[in-house]
LUMPAGU-927456 format. One record per residue (C-alpha): z, y, x. Coordinates in nm, 2 decimals, m for minus. Each point is the difference from the previous one (the first is absolute). Example, Ala and Ser with C-alpha at 12.3 -4.5 7.8 and 13.67 -1.06 7.14 Angstrom:
% LUMPAGU-927456
      z      y      x
   0.78  m0.45   1.23
  m0.07   0.34   0.14
END
This chain:
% LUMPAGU-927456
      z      y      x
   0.00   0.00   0.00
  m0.05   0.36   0.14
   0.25   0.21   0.07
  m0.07   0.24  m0.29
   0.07  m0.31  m0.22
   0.35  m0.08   0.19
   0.09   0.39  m0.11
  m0.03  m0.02  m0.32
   0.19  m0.33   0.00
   0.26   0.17   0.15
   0.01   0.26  m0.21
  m0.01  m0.21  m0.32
   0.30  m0.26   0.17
   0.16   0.35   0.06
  m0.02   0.09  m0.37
   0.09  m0.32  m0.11
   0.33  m0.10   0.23
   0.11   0.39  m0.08
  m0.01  m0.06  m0.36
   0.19  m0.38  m0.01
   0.26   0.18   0.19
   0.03   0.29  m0.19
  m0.07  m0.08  m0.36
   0.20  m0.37  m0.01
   0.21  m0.03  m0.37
  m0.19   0.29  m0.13
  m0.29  m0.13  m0.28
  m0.18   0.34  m0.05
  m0.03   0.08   0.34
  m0.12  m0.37   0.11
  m0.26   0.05  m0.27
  m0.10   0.31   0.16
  m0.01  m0.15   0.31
  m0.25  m0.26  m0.08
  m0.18   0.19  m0.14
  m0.05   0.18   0.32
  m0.08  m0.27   0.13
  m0.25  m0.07  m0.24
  m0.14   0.31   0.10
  m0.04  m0.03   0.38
  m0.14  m0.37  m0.02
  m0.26   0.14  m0.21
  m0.07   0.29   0.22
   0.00  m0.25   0.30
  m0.25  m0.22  m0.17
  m0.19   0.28  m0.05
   0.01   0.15   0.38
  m0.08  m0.37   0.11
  m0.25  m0.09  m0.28
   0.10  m0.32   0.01
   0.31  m0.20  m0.21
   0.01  m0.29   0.27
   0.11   0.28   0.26
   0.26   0.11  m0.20
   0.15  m0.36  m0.05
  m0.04  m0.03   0.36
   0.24   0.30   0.07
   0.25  m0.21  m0.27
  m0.03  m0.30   0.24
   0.12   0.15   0.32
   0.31  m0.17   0.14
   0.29   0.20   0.11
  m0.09  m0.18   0.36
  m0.36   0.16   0.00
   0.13   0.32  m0.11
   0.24   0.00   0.33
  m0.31  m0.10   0.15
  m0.22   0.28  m0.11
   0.34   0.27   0.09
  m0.03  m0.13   0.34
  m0.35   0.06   0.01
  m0.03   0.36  m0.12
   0.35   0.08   0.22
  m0.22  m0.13   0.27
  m0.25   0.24  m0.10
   0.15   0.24  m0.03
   0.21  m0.05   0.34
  m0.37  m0.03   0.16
  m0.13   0.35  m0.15
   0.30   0.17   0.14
  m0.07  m0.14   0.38
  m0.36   0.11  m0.04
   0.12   0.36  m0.09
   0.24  m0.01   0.25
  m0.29  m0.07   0.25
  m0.22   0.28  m0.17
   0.28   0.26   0.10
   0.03  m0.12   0.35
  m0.35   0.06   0.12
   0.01   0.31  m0.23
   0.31   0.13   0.18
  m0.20  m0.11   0.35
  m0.26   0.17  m0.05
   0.14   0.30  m0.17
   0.26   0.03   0.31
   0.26  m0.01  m0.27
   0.26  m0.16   0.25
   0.27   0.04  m0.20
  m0.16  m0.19  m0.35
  m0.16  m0.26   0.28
   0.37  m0.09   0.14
   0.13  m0.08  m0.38
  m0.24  m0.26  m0.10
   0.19  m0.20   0.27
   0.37  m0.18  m0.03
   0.23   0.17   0.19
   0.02  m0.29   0.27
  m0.38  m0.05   0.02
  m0.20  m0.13   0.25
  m0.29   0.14   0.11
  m0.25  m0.18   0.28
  m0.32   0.14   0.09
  m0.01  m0.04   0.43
  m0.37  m0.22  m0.10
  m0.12   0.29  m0.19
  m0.29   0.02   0.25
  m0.05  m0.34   0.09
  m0.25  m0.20  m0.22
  m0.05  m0.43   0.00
  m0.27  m0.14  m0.15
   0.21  m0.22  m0.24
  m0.28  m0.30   0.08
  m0.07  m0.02   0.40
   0.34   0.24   0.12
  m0.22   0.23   0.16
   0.02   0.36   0.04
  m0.19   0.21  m0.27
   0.04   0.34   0.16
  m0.31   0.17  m0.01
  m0.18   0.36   0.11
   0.23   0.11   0.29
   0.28  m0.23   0.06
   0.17   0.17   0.26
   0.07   0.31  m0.18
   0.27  m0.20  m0.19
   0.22   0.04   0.35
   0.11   0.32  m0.11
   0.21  m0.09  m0.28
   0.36  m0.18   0.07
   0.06  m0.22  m0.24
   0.28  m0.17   0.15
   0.25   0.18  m0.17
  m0.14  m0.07  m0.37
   0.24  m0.25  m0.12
   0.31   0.21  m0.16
   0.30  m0.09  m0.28
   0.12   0.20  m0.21
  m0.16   0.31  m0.17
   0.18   0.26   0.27
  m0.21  m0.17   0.26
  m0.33   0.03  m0.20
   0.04   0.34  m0.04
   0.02   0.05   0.39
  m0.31  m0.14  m0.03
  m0.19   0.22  m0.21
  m0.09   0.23   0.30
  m0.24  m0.24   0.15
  m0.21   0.05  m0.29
   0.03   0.39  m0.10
  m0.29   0.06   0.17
  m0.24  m0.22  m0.11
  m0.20   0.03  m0.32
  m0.01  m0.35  m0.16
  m0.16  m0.18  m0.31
   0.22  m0.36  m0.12
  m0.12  m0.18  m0.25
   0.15  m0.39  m0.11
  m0.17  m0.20  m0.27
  m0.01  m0.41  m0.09
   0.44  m0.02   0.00
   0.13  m0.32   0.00
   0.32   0.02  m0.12
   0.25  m0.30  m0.05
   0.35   0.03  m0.24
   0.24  m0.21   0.16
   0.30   0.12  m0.16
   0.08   0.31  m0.29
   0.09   0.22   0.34
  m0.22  m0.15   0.28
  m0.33  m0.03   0.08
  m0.27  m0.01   0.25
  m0.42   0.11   0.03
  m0.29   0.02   0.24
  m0.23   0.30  m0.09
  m0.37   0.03   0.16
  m0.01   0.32   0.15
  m0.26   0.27   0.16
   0.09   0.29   0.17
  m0.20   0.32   0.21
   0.24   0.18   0.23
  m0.20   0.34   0.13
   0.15   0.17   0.29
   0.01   0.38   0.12
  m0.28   0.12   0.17
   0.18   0.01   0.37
   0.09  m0.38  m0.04
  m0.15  m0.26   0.22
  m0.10  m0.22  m0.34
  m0.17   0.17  m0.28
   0.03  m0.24  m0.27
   0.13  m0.34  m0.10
  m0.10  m0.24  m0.25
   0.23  m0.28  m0.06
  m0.02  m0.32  m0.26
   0.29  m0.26  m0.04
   0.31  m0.07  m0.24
   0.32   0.10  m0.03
   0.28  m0.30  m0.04
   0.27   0.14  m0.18
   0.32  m0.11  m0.18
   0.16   0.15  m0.27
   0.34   0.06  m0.20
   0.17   0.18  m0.24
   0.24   0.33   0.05
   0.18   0.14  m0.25
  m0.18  m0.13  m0.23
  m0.39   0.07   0.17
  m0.21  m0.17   0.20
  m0.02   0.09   0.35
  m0.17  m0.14   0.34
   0.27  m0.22   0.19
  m0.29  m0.10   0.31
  m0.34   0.15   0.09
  m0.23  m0.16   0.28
  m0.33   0.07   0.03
  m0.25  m0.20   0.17
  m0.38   0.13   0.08
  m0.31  m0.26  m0.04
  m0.24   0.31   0.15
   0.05   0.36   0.14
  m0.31   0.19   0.07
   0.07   0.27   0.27
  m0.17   0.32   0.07
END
């Protein structure tokens, strides 16, 4: 069934369980109530064209409705990480330093010292192409931090550089109601000042990242990235 049929289930069972609760011992209002009920079957028939549908919803088990709770909490869980991603490479890009350091927990770990180093995922070799050597300039060592103080010391190594993130294709795993983990494909172009040695990078990959929940939101517990091909200019 689609999920627009699992709402108006929902909202009928809500309808229903309210009223037994509410109206027990009290004839005129139990009338009332059915009649109600009446009502919304019929419009449900209507929205769904079809009577079998309808008898369908009546045939749900209270173990496939847990099912289906799980299943749109897991949804909905799943939405939240991909907005929390959205505002990360908006903050990055953006230079919003503070907005970038609160989609991360407050013990988070952040490792990025392969950010220019790409595998081929297939032979192992080095997929580093235009001018190679140009990536020297950039220390990287440093690039695995904890904690959201220490990524904010970190936002200097990038103020100066005018960068384009974008992350699409997430594939994001509920393990419990507060955790949870995802790799996202990535692409990135990193264009430098005009009196650096590199004029502009081009970087594809994924980002492996874990998630949890903080005060009630989601927010990134791990971030790794790891580079398939950089393209260097």
């Amino acid at each position: 069934m689609s999920a627009a049929t699992f709402s108006h289930f929902f909202r009928w069972n809500a309808l229903r369980m309210s009223g037994h609760k509410k109206r027990r011992g009290r004839p005129e209002m139990e009338l009332r109530r059915r009649d109600m009920e009446e009502l919304e079957i019929d419009r449900l028939q209507g929205e769904f064209q079809s009577i079998r549908q309808v008898q369908e919803l009546h045939g749900v088990t209270w173990r496939q409705r847990k099912l289906i709770m799980l299943d749109i909490m897991a949804l909905n869980a799943i939405e939240e990480i991909k907005q929390l991603k959205a505002r990360y490479f908006q903050c990055v890009d953006t230079k919003d330093w503070e907005g970038f350091i609160s989609v991360f927990a407050p013990d988070a770990e952040f490792d990025h010292r392969r950010a220019f180093e790409a595998v081929d995922p297939v032979t192992g070799e080095t997929r580093v192409y235009g001018r190679p050597e140009l990536l020297q300039h950039i220390d990287t060592s440093k690039w695995k931090v904890k904690g959201r103080n220490a990524l904010s010391s970190m936002s200097g190594d990038f103020s100066a550089v005018s960068t384009v993130h974008h992350g699409f294709n997430p594939q994001i795993t509920i393990h419990t109601p507060t955790s949870a983990s995802g790799t996202w494909a990535m692409t990135d172009i990193l264009r430098f000042k005009d009196d650096s040695p590199i004029r502009e990078i081009r970087g594809y990959g994924f980002y492996d990242e874990t998630y949890r929940v903080v005060d009630g939101g989601w927010v990134i517990q791990s971030n790794t990235l790891r580079r398939i091909r950089i393209d260097v200019s």
